[in-house]
C-alpha positions in Angstrom: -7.0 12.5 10.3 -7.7 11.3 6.9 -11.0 10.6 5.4 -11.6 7.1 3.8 -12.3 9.1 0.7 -8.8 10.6 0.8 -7.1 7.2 1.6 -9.0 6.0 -1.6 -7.5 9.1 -4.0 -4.5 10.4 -2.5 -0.8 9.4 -4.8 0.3 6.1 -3.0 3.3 7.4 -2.3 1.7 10.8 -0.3 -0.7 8.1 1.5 2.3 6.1 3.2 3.9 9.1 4.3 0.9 10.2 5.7 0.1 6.8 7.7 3.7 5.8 8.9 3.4 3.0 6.2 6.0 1.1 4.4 5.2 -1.6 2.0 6.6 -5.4 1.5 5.5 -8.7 0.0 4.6 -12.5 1.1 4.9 -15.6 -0.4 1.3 -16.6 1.3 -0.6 -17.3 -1.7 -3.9 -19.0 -0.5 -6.9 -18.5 -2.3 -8.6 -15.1 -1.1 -5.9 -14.1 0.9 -4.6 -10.8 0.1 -2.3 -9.7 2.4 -1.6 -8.3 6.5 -0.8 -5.3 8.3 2.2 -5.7 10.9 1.7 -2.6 13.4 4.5 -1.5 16.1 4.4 -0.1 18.6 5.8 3.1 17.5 2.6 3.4 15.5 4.3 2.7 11.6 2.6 -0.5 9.8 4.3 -2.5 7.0 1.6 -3.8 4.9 2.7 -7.3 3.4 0.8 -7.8 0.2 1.5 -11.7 -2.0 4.0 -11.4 -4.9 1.5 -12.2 -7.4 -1.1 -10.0 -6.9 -2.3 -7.5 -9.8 -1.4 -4.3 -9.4 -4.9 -3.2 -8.8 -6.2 -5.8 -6.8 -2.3 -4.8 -4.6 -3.3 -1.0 -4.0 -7.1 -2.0 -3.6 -5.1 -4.1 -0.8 -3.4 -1.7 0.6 -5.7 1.4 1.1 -8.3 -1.2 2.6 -5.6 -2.3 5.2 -5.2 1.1 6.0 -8.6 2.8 6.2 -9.3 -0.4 8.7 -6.2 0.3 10.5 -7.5 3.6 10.8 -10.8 2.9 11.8 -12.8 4.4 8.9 -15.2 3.3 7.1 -14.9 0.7 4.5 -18.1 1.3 2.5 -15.9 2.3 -0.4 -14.6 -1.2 -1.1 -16.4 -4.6 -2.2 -18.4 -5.8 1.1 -16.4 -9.2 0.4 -12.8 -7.8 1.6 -12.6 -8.7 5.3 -10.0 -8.3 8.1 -9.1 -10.3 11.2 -7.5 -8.6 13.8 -4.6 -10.5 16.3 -3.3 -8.2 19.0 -0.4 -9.7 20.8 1.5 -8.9 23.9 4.4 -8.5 22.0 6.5 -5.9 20.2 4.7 -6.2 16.9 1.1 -6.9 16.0 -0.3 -8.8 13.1 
C-alpha cells in the first residue's frame, strides 16, 4: 500500500500504474469544481479532471482523488480541497 507521501512524489505515470488509474477530462467547469473519480468494480478508477485546468492545479487534482480513494491521509494538500462520495448500486461509482 502506498503512503500519501509517495502518492504526492512518485512520476505520474508510475502512480497510475500503481493505483489501476487511467486519466480523462470533463467539460464541467463550475467554479471550484475540479474534477471526479469513476471507480469499477474491478477496482481501476478514471479520474476525470476539466479541460481547462492548469497543469498543476490538474495533478494536485489527481493525486488528492487518489490518496482519498485510497483512504490516506490528506494533510498534505490545502484543507480547502474536499470530496463527496456517491456509491451506487450500479456497475460504476462516481
Amino acid at each position: 500500500m502506498l503512503s500519501a507521501a509517495q502518492v504526492c512524489s512518485l512520476p505520474m505515470e508510475e502512480l497510475l500504474v500503481q493505483v489501476g488509474a487511467e486519466l480523462d477530462t470533463t467539460d464541467i467547469t463550475a467554479n471550484g469544481f475540479f474534477g471526479y473519480v469513476t471507480v469499477r468494480k474491478s477496482g481501476r478508477i478514471t479520474v476525470h479532471t476539466p479541460v481547462g485546468l492548469d497543469d498543476d492545479a490538474r495533478d494536485a487534482a489527481i493525486r488528492f482523488f487518489i490518496t482519498k480513494h485510497l483512504g490516506l491521509s490528506s494533510h498534505l494538500f490545502p484543507s480547502v480541497l474536499q470530496v463527496s462520495v456517491f456509491d451506487r448500486e450500479s456497475e460504476d461509482q462516481a
